[in-house]
C-alpha positions as CSV (number, residue, x, y, z in Angstrom):
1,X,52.9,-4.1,26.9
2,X,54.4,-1.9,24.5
3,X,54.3,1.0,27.1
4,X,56.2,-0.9,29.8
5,X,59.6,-2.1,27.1
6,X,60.0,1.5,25.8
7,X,60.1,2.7,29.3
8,X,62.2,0.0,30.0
9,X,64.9,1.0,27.1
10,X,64.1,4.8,27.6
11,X,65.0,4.5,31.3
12,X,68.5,2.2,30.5
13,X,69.6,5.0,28.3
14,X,69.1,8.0,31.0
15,X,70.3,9.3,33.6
16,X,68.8,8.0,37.1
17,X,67.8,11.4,37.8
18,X,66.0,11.9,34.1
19,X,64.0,8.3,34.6
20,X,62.7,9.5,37.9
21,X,60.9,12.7,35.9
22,X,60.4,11.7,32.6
23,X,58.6,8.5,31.4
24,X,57.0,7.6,28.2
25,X,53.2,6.9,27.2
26,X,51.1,6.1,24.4
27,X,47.5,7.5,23.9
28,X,45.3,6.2,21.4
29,X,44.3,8.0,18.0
30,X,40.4,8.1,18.9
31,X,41.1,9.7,22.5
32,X,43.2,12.7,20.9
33,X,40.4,13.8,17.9
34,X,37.7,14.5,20.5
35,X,40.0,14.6,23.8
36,X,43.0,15.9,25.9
37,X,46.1,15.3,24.6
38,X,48.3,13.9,27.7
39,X,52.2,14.4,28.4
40,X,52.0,18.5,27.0
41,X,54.0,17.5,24.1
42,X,52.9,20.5,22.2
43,X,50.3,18.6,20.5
44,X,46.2,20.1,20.5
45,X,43.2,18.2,20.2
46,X,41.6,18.0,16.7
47,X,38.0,19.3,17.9
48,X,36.1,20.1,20.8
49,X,33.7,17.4,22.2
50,X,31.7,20.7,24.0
51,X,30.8,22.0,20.3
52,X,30.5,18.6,19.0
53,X,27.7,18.1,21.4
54,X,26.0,21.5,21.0
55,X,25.8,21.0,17.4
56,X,24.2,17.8,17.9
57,X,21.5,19.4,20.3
58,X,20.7,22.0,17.8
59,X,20.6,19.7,15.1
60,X,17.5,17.8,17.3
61,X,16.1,20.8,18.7
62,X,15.6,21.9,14.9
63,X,14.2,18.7,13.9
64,X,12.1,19.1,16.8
65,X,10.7,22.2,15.5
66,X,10.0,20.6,12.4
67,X,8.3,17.6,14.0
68,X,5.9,20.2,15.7
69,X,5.2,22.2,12.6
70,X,4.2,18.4,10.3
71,X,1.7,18.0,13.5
72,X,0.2,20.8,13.1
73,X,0.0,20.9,9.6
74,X,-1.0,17.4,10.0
75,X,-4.1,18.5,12.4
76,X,-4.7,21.2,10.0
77,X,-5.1,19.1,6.9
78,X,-7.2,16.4,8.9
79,X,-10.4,18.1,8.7
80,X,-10.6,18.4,4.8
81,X,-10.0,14.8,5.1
82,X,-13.1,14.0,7.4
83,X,-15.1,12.5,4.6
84,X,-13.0,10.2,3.7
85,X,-11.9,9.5,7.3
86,X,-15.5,8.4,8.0
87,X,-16.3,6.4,4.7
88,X,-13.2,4.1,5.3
89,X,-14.7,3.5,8.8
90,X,-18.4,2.6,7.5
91,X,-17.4,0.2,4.6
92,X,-15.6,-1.3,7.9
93,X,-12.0,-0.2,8.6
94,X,-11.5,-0.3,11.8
95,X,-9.3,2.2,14.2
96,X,-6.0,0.8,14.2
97,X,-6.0,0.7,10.4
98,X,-6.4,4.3,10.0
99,X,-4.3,5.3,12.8
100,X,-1.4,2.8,10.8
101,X,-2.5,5.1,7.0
102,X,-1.8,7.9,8.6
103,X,1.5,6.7,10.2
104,X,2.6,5.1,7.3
105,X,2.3,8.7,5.3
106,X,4.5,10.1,7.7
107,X,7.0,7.8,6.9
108,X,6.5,8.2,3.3
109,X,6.7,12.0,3.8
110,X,9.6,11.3,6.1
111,X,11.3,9.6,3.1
112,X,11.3,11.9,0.8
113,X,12.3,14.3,3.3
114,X,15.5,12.2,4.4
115,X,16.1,11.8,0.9
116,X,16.1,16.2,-0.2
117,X,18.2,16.6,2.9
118,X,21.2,14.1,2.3
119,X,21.0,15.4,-1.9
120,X,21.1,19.0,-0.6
121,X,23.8,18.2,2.3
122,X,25.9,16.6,-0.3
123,X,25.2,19.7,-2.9
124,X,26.2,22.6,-0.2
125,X,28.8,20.6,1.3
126,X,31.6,22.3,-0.4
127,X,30.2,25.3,0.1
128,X,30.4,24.1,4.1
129,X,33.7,23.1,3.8
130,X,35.5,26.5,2.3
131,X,33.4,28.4,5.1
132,X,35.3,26.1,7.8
133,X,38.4,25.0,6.1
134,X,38.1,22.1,6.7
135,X,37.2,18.8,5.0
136,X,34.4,16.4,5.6
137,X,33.1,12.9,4.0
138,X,29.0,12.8,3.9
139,X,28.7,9.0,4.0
140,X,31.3,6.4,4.6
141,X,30.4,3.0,2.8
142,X,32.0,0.9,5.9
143,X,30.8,3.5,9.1
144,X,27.6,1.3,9.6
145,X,26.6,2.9,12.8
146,X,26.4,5.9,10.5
147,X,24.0,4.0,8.9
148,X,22.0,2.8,11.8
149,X,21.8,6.1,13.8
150,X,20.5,7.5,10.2
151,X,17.8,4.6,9.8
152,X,17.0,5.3,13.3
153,X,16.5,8.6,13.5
154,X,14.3,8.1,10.1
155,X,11.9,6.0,12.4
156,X,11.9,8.1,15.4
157,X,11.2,11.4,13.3
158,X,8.7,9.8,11.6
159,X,7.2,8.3,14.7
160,X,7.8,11.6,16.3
161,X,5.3,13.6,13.8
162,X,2.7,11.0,12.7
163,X,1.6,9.1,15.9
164,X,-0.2,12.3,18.0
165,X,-1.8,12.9,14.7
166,X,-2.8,9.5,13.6
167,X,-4.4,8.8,17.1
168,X,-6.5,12.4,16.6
169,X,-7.7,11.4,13.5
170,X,-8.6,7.9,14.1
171,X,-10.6,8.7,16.8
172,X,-13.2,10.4,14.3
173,X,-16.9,9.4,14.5
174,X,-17.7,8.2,11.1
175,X,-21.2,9.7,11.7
176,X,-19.6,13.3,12.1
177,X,-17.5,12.8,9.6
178,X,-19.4,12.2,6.6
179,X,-21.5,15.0,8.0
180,X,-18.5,17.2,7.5
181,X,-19.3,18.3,11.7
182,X,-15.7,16.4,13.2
183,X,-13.9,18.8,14.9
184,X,-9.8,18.6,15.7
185,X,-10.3,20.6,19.2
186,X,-6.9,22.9,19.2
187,X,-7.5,23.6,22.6
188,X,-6.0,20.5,24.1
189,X,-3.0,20.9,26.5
190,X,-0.7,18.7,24.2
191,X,-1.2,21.6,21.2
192,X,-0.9,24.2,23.9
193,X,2.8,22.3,24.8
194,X,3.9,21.9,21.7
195,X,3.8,25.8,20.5
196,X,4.8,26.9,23.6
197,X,8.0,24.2,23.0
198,X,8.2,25.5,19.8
199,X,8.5,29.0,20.4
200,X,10.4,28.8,23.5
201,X,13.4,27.3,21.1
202,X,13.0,29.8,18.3
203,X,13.5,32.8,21.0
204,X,16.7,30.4,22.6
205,X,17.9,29.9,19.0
206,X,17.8,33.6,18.0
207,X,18.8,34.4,21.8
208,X,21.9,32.1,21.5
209,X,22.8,33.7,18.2
């Protein structure tokens, strides 16, 4: 509405010729920071949605990596555990309630992790900032889909690096277990994909560098 009376005045106080070429628009704010600016009035866009999005992909591609290396670790460190693994199941836990321990350590580890990386984000941000000249907020107090794609991805990393080995280690015969003979087989095609995932974005990463 506001569009059509400035054209409206704009036009009155022209020539005929001038209001058949030129016309006035209006663009909003959110389209310019991450978009074209339309009418080439000299104007450039703020930022780049292209490098916005790449950021963002290596940003997951990273945690990725770090999801695969917890597995692992996780798998690793499972067979120490064995014992205890198989007494829980003879004084009568059953499978879903080991499989819900170990997922509920990843969360806890997952925490702490969450927690380290905002303190150290906040602690080398200026650092960041005199690199790119720029300035940047960490958290804004009234952004809350800020703070629902941050819970979220809390869940889905966590998720993401407990569940394969919490289903592994449920699935232990207590028998085997207390015997110290239960085996995490690393020969599985699921291990195979993951370091082969894993790798294949380290060489892309130093590639792409």
């Amino acid at each position: 509405a506001v569009e059509v009376k400035m054209n409206e005045i704009f036009h009155a106080n022209i020539t005929a010729e001038d209001a058949e070429i030129f016309s006035l628009g209006l663009q909003p704010l959110s389209e310019i920071h991450l978009g074209e600016v339309r009418g080439g009035n000299g104007l450039d866009a703020t930022g780049n949605p292209s490098a916005s999005w790449i950021l963002a992909a290596v940003g997951f591609f990273v945690l990725l990596i770090a999801c695969i290396n917890f597995v692992n670790l996780s798998l690793g460190m499972a067979l120490p555990r064995s014992r205890e693994i198989g007494l829980r199941k003879v004084v009568g836990a059953q499978r879903a309630q080991v499989r819900y321990q170990f997922l509920g350590e990843s969360f806890f580890i997952t925490l702490i992790a969450f927690v380290v990386a905002i303190l150290l984000a906040d602690l080398f941000l200026p650092l960041f900032e005199s690199l790119t000249h720029k300035s940047f907020v960490l958290w804004q107090r009234d952004n809350w889909l800020l703070g629902a794609v941050a819970a979220l991805t809390l869940v889905f990393t966590a998720v993401l690096a407990g569940a394969y080995p919490a289903s592994i280690v449920s699935a232990f015969n207590p028998v085997k277990s207390l015997k110290g003979k239960e085996k995490v087989s690393g020969t599985s095609l699921l291990s195979k994909t993951m370091i082969i995932v894993q790798f294949i974005i380290g060489v892309a990463f130093l590639t792409g560098t």
